[in-house]
C-alpha positions as CSV (number, residue, x, y, z in Angstrom):
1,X,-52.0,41.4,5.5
2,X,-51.5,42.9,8.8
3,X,-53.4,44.5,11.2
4,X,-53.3,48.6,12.1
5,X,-51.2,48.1,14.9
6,X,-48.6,45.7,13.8
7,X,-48.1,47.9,10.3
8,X,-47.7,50.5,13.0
9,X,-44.8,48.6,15.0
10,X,-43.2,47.2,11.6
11,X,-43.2,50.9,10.4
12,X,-41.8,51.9,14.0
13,X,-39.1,49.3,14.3
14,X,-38.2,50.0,10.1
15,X,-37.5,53.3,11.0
16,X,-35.5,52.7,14.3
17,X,-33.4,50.9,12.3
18,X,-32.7,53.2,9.8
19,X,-32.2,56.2,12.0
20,X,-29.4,53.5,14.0
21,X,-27.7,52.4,10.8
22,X,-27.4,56.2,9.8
23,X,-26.0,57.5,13.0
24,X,-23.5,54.5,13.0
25,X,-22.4,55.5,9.4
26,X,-21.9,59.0,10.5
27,X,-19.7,58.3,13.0
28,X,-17.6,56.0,11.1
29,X,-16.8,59.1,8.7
30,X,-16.1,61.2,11.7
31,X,-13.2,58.2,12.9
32,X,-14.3,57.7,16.3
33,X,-14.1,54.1,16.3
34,X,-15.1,53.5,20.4
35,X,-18.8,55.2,19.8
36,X,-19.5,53.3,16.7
37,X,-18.7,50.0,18.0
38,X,-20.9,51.4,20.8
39,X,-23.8,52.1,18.5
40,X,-23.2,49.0,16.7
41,X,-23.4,46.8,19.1
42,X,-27.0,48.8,19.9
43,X,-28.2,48.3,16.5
44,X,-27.7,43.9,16.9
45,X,-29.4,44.7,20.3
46,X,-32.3,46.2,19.1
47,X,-32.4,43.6,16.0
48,X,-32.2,40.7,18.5
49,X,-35.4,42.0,20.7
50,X,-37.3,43.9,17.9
51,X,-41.2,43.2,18.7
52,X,-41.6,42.1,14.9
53,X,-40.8,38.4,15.0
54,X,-42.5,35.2,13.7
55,X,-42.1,31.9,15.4
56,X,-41.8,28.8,13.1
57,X,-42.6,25.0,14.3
58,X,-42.3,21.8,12.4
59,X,-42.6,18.4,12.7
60,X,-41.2,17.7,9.5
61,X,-38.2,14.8,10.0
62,X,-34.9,16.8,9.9
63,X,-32.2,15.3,7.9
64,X,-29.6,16.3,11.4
65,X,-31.5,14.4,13.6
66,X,-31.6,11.5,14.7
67,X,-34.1,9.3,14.1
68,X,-36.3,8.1,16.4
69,X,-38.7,5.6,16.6
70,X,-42.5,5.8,16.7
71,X,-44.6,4.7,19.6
72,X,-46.5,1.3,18.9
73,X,-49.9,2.9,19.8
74,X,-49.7,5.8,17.1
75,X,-47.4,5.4,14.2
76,X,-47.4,8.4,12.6
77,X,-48.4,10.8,15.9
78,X,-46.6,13.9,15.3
79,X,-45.0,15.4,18.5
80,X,-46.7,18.6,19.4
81,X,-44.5,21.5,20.3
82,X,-44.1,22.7,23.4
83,X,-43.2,26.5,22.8
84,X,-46.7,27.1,20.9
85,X,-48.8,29.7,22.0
86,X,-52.1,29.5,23.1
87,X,-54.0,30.1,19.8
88,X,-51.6,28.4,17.6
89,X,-52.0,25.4,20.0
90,X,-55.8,25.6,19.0
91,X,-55.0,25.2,15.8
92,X,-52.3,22.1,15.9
93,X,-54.8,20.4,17.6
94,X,-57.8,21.3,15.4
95,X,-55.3,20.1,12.5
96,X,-54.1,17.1,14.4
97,X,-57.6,16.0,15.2
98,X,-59.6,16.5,11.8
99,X,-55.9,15.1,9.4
100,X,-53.5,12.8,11.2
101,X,-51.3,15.2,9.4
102,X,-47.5,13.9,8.4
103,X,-45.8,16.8,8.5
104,X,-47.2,20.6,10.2
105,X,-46.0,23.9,10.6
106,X,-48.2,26.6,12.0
107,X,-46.6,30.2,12.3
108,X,-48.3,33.4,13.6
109,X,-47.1,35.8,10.7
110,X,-49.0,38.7,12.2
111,X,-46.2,39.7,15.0
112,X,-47.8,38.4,18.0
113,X,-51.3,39.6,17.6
114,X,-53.0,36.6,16.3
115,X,-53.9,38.2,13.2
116,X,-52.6,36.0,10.8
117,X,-51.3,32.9,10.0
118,X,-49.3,30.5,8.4
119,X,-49.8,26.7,7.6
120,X,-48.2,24.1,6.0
121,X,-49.8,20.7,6.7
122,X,-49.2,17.2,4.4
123,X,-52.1,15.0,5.2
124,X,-52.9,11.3,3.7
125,X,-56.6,12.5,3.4
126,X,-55.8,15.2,0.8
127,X,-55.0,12.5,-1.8
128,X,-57.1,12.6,-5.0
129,X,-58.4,16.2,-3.6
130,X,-57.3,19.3,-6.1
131,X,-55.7,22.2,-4.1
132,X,-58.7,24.1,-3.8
133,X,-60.8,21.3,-2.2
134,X,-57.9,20.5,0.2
135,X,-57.9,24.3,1.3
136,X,-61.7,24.3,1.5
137,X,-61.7,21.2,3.6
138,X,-58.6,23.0,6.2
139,X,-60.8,26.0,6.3
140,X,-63.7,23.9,7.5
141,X,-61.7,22.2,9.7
142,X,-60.7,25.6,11.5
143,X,-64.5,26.4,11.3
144,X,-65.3,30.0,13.2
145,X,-61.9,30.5,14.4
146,X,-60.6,32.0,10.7
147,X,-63.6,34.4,10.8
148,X,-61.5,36.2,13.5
149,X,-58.7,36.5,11.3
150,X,-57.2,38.8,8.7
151,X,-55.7,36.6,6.7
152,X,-54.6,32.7,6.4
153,X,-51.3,31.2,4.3
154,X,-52.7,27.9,3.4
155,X,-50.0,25.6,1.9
156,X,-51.8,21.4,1.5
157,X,-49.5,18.8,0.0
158,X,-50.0,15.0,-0.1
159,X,-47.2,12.2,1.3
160,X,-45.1,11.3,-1.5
């Protein structure tokens, strides 16, 4: 669910888009080859810097990576992301705090405005919990701060 003004600049940007791809194909039927690669190259411009985007974090172990060993004072301290934003900051360490989470991902889904989010967290404490008590107890966790919110994609799993 998003909020007035990001349906607004989804609906904006969707129709940008559309207007781009049309001219482009119009041109290509009229054989002028310089303006369409012109127009083209406009339309991956504006796709690359569209205001609609959604940032995605996780701490989950990559299978590219290297591996890297845990610090002796906190073995299974996840690294906190340095290119979160303010609010979703809040929330890692709301998460971090209340789970000693294994794995976390926190995404605004809302394009930019804090609307709406996304979380997948895999916590030790959820085992023996059913889905709906893990939720309730992530909810509680984020206490006041989800009454500000639209909506919340809650995803809880357990270690295997």
């Amino acid at each position: 669910m998003l909020c007035q003004r990001c349906r607004r600049m989804a609906s904006q940007a969707t129709n940008q888009l559309i207007t781009a791809a049309t001219r482009t194909t119009q041109l290509a039927t009229h054989r002028v080859p310089a303006i369409t690669r012109f127009n083209t190259s406009r339309l991956t411009a504006f796709r690359q810097s569209s205001p609609i985007h959604a940032r995605l974090y996780s701490t989950s172990p990559d299978a590219s990576a290297p591996a890297t060993p845990a610090s002796p004072s906190a073995p299974n301290a996840l690294e906190k992301p340095d290119s979160l934003d303010e609010a979703e900051s809040s929330i890692w360490d709301k998460l971090t705090a209340e789970f000693a989470p294994t794995a976390l991902q926190v995404m605004d889904v809302s394009g930019g405005c804090g609307s709406m989010y996304s979380i997948e967290i895999t916590s030790e404490k959820f085992r023996g919990s059913n889905m709906l008590k893990q939720q309730r107890m992530v909810n509680a966790a984020l206490g006041d701060q989800i009454k500000s919110w639209h909506g919340l994609q809650l995803r809880t799993k357990v270690p295997a």
